[in-house]
Backbone as a printed PyTorch tensor [residue, N CA C, xyz], in Angstrom:
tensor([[[ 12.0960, -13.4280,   0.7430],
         [ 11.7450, -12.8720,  -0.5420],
         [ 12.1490, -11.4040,  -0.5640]],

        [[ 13.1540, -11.1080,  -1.4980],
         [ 13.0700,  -9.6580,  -1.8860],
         [ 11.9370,  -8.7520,  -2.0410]],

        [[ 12.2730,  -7.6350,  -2.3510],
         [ 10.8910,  -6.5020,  -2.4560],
         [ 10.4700,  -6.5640,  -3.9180]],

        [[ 11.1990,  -6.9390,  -4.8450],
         [ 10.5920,  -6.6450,  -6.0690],
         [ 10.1060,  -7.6080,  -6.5580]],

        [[  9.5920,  -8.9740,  -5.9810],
         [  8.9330,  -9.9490,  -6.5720],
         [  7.5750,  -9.5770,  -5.7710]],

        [[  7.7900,  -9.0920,  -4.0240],
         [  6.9260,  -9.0440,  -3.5320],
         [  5.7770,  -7.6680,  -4.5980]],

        [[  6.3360,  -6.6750,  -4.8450],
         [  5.5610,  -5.6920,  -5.4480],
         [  5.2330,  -6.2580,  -6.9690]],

        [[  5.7040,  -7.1330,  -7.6190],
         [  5.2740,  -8.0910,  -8.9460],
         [  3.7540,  -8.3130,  -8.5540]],

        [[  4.2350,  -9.1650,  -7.3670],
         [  2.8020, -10.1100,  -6.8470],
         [  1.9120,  -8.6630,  -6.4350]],

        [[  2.1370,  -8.1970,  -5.8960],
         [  1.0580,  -6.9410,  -5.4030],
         [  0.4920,  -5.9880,  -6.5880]],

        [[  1.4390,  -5.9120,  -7.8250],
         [  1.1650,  -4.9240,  -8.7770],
         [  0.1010,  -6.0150,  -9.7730]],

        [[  0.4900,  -7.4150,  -9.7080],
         [ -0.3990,  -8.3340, -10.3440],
         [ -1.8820,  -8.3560,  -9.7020]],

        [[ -1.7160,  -8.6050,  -8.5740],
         [ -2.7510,  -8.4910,  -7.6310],
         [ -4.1460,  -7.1380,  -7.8730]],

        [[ -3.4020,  -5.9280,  -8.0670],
         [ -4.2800,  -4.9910,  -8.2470],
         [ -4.7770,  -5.0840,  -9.5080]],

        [[ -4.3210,  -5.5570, -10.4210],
         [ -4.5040,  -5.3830, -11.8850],
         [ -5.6550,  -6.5030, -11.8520]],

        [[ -5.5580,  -7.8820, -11.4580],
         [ -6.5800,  -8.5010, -10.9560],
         [ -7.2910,  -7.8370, -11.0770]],

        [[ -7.6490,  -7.3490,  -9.7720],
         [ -8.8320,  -6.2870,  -8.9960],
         [ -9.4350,  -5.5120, -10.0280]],

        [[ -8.6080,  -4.5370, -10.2860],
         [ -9.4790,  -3.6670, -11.1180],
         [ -9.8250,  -4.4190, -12.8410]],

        [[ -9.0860,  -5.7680, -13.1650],
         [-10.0620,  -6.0770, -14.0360],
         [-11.3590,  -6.4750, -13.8550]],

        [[-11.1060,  -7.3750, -13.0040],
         [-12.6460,  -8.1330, -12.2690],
         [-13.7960,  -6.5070, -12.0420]],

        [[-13.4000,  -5.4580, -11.4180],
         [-14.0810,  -4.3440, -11.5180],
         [-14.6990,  -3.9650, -12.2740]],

        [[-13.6800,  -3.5210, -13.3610],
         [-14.2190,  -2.7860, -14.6890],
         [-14.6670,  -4.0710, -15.5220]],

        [[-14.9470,  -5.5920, -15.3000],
         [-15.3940,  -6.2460, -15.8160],
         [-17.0600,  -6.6320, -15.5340]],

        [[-16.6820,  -6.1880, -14.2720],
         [-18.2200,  -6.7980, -13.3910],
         [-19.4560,  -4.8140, -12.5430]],

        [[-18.5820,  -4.3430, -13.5880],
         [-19.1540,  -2.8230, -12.7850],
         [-20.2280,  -2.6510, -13.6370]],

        [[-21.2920,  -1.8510, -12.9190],
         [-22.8430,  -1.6810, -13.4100],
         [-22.4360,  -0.7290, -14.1050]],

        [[-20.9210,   0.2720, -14.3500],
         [-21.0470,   1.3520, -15.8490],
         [-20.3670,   2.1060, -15.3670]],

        [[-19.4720,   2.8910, -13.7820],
         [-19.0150,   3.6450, -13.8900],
         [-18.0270,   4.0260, -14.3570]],

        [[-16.7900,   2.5860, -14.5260],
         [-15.5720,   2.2580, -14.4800],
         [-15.3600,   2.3000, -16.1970]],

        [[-16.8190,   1.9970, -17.0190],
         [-16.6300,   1.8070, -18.1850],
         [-17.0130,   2.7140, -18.7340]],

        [[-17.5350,   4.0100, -17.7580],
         [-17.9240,   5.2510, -18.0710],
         [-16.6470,   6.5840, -18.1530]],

        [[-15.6880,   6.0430, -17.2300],
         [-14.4900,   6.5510, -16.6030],
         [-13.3960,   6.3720, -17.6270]],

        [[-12.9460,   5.1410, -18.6570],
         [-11.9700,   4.8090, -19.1960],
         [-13.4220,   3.9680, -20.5960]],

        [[-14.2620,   4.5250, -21.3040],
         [-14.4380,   4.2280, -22.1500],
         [-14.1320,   5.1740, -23.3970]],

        [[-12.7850,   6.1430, -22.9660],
         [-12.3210,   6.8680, -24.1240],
         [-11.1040,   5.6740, -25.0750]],

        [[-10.6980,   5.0420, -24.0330],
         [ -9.6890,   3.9970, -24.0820],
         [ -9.7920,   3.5110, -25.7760]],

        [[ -8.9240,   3.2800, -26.4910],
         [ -9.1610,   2.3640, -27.8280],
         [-10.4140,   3.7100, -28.8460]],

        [[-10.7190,   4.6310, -28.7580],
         [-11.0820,   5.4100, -29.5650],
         [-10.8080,   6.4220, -29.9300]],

        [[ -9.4260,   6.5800, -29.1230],
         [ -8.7870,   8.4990, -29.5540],
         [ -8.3930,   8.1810, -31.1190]],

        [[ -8.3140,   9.7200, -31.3920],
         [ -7.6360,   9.5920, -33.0460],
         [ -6.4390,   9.0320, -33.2450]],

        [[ -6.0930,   8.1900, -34.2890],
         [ -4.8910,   7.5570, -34.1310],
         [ -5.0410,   6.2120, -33.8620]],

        [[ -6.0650,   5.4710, -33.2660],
         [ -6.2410,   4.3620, -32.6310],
         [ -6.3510,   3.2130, -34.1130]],

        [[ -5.6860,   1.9770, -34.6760],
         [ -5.7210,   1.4840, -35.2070],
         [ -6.9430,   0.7570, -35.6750]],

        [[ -7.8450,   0.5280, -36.4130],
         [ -8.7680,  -0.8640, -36.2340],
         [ -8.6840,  -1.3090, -37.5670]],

        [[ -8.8280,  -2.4190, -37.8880],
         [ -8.7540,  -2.7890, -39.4920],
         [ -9.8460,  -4.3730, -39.6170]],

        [[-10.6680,  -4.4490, -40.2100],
         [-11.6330,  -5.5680, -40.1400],
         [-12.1240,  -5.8870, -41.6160]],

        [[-11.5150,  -7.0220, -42.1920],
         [-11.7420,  -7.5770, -43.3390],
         [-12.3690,  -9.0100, -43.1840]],

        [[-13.7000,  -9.4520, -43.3660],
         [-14.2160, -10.5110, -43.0160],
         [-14.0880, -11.0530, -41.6720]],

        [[-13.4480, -12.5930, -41.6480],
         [-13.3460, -12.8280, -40.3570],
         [-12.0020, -12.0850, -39.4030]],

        [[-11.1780, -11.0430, -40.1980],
         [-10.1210, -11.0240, -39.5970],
         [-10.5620,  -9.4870, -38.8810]],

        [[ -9.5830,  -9.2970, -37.4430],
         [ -9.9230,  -7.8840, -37.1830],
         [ -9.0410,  -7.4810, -36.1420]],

        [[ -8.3800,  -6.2040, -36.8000],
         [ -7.0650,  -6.0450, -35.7940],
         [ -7.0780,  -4.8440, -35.3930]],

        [[ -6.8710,  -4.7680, -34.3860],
         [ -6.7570,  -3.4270, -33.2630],
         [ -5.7190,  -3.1090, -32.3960]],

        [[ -5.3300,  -1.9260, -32.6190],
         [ -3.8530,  -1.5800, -32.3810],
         [ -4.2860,  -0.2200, -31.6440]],

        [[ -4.1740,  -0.0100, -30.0820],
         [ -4.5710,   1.4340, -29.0540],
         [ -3.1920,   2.2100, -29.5010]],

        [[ -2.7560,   2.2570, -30.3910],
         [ -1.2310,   3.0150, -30.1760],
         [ -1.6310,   4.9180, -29.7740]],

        [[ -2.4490,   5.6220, -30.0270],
         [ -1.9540,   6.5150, -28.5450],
         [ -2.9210,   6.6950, -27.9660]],

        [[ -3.7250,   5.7500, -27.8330],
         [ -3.8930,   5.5450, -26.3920],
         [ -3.0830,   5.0190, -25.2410]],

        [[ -2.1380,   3.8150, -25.7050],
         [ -1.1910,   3.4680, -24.7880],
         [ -0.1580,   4.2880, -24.7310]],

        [[ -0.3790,   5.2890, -25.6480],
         [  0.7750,   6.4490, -25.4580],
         [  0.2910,   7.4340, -24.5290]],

        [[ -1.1350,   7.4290, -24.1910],
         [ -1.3890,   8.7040, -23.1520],
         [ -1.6240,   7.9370, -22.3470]],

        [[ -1.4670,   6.8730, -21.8210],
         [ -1.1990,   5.8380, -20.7690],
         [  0.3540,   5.6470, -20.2320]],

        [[  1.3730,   5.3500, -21.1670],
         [  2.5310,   5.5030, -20.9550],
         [  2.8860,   7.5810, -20.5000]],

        [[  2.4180,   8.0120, -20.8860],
         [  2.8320,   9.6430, -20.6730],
         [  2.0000,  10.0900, -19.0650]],

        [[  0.6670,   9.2530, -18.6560],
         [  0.3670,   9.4680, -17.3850],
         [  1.1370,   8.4930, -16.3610]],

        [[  1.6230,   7.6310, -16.7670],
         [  2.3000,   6.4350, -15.8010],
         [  3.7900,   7.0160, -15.6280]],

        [[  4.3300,   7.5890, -16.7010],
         [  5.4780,   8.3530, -16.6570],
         [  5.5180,   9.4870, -15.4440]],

        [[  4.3720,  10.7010, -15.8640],
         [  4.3620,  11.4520, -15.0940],
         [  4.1670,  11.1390, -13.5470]],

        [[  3.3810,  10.3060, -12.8580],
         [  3.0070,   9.9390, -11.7670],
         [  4.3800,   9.3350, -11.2780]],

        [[  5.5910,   8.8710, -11.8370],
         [  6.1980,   7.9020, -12.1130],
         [  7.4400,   9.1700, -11.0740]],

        [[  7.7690,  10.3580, -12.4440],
         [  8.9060,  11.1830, -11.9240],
         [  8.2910,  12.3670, -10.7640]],

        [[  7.2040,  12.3200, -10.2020],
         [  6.6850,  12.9140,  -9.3630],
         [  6.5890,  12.0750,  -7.8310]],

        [[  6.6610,  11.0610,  -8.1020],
         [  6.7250,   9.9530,  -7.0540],
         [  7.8190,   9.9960,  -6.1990]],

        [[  9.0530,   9.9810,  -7.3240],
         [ 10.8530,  10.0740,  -7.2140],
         [ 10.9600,  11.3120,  -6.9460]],

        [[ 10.4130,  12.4440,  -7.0050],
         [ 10.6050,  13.6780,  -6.7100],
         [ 10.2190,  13.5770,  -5.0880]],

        [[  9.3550,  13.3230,  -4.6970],
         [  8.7040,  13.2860,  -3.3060],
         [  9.5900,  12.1390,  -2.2610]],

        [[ 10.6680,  11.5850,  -2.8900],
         [ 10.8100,  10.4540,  -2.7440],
         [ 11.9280,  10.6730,  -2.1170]]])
């Protein structure tokens, strides 16, 4: 097996983990990332039974920290 299926399975693996975490944690994890889905900008729209939610920058200050960690990594690298 190549390396980049192996790090698929390992990057799947953690994501696992820390859902089961922040799913099953007594509050810190949801204390830590419960800004998530409420910055300004964050979509929500709820008309009867329908209800749609769109994190757009939140996944933008998610994409801009994954970035940064990303070209600092390759710098050290």
């Amino acid at each position: 097996m190549s390396d980049f299926p192996r790090l698929m399975v390992l990057l799947g693996l953690v994501l696992v983990g820390l859902g089961l975490l922040w799913a099953y944690s007594p509050g810190t994890l949801k204390t830590l990332f419960g800004w998530f889905g409420h910055l300004p900008g964050d979509t929500r729209y709820q008309n009867g039974n329908t209800f749609v939610f769109v994190p757009w920058v939140s996944m933008l200050a998610i994409s801009l920290v994954l970035s940064l960690l990303s070209a600092l990594l390759r710098m050290f690298r």
